[in-house]
BAPA-96838 format. One record per residue (C-alpha): residue number from 1; residue in three letters; x, y, z. Coordinates in steps of 0.05 Angstrom, whole numbers. Layout:
N
+-----+------+--------+--------+--------+
! seq ! type !     px !     py !     pz !
+-----+------+--------+--------+--------+
! NUM !  ALA !      X !      Y !      Z !
...
+-----+------+--------+--------+--------+
***
This chain:
116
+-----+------+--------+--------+--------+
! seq ! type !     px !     py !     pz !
+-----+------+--------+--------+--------+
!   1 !  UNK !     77 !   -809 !    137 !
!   2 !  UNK !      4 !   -800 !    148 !
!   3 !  UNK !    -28 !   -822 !    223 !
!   4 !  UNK !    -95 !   -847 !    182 !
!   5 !  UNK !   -105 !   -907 !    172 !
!   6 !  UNK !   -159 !   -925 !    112 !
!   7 !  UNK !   -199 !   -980 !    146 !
!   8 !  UNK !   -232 !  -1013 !     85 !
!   9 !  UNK !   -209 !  -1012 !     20 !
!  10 !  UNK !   -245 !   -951 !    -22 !
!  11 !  UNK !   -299 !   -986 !    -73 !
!  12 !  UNK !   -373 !   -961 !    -94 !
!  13 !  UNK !   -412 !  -1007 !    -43 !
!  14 !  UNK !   -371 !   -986 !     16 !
!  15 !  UNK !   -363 !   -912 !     51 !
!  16 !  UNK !   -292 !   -898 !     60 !
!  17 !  UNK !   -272 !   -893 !    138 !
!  18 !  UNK !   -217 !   -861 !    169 !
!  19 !  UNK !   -198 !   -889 !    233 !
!  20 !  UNK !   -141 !   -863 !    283 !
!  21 !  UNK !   -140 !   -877 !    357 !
!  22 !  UNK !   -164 !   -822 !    407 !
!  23 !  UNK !   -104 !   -774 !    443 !
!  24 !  UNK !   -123 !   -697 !    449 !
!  25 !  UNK !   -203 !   -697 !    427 !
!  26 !  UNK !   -209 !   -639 !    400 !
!  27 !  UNK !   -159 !   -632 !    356 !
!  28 !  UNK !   -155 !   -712 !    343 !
!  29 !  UNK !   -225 !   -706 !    310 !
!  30 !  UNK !   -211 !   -647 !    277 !
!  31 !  UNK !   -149 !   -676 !    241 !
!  32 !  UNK !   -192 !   -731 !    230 !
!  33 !  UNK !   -243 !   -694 !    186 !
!  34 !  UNK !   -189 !   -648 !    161 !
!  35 !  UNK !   -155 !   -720 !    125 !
!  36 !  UNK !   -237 !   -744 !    107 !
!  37 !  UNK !   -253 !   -682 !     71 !
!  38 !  UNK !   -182 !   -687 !     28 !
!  39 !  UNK !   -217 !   -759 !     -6 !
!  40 !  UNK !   -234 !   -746 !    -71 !
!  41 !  UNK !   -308 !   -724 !    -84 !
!  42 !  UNK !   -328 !   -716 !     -6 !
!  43 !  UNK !   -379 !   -666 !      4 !
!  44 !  UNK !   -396 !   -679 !     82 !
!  45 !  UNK !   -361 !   -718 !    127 !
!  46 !  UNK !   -401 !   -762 !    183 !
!  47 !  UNK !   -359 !   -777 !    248 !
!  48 !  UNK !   -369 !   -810 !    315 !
!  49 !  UNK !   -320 !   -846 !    370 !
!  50 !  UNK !   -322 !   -921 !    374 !
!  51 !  UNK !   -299 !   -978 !    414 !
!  52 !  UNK !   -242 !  -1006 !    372 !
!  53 !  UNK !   -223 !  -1075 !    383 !
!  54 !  UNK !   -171 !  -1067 !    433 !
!  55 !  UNK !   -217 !  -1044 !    477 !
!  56 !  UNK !   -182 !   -965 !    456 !
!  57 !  UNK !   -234 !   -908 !    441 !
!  58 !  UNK !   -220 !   -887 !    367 !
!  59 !  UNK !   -253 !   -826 !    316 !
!  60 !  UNK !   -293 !   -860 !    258 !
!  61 !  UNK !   -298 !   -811 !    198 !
!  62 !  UNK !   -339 !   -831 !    125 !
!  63 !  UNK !   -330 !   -793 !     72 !
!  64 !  UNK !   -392 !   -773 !     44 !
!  65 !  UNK !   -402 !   -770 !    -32 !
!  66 !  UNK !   -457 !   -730 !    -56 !
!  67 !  UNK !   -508 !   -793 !    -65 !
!  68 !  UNK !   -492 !   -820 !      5 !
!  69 !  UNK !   -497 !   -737 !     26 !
!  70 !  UNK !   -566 !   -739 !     -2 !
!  71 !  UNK !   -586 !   -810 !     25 !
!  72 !  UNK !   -575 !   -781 !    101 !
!  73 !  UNK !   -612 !   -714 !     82 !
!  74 !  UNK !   -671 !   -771 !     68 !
!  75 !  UNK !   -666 !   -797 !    129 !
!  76 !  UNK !   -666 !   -738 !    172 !
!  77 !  UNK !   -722 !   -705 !    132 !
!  78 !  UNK !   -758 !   -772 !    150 !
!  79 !  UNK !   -746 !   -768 !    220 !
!  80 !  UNK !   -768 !   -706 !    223 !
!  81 !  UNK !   -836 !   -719 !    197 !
!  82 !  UNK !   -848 !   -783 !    234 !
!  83 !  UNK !   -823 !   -748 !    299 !
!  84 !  UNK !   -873 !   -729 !    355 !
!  85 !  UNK !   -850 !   -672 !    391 !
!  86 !  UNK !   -854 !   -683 !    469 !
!  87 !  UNK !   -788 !   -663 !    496 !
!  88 !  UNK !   -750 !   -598 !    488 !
!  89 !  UNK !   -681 !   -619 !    462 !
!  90 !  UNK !   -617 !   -593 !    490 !
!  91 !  UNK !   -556 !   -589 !    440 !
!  92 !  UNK !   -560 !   -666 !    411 !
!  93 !  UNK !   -596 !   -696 !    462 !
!  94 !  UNK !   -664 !   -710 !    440 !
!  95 !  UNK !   -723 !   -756 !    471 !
!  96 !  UNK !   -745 !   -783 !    391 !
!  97 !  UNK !   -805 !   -823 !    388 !
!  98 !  UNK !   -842 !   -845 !    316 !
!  99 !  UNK !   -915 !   -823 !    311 !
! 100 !  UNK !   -924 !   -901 !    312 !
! 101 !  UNK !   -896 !   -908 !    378 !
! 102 !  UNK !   -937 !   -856 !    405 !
! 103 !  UNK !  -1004 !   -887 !    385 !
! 104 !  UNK !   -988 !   -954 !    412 !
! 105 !  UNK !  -1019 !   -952 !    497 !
! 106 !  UNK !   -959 !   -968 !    548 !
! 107 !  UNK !   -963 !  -1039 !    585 !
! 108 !  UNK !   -977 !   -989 !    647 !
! 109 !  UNK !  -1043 !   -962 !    620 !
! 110 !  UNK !  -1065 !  -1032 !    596 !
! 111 !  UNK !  -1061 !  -1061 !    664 !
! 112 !  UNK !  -1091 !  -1000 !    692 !
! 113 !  UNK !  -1153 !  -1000 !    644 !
! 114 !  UNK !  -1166 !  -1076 !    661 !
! 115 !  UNK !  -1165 !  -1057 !    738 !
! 116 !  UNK !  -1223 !  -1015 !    729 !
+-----+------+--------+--------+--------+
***
């Protein structure tokens, strides 16, 4: 009997998310993706820990298809021209601010400038 439990019923509008409560980390998330990349037409698998609602850590994998695969390569390509680089990242933590942000003055230099 499998440990995963599906936690939404598979259709087209909805990813398909397997969800099993945190023991050993390593090797829970691993199983984890191991049983998301078994779904039928998954080409990626996107997975993060969550607060389930029990108040218990558990691993949250989708299933990417390839459509939903390309809709995150979108994104990230996005982000990656809208970023301003400022920070040097280390592994996956990353200062990110848009271009937008960047050109918008700080409530700090406003009240400086109206000092003067």
């Amino acid at each position: 009997m499998s440990k995963f439990r599906v936690a939404n019923p598979p259709d087209s509008a909805q990813l398909t998310q397997f969800v099993t409560t945190i023991k050993n980390a390593e090797q829970q998330v691993g199983e984890n993706i191991i049983e998301a990349l078994k779904h039928p037409g998954t080409v990626a698998v996107l997975t993060t820990a969550v607060l389930g609602p029990d108040g218990q850590q558990r691993v949250l994998s989708m299933a990417l298809d390839a459509d939903r695969m390309n809709q995150v390569q979108e994104i990230l390509q996005t982000s990656v021209e809208e970023r301003e680089d400022e920070e040097r990242c280390y592994g996956f933590h990353c200062l990110v601010k848009t271009k937008a942000a960047m050109e918008q003055p700080s409530a700090d230099e406003d009240a400086s400038s109206q000092t003067n």
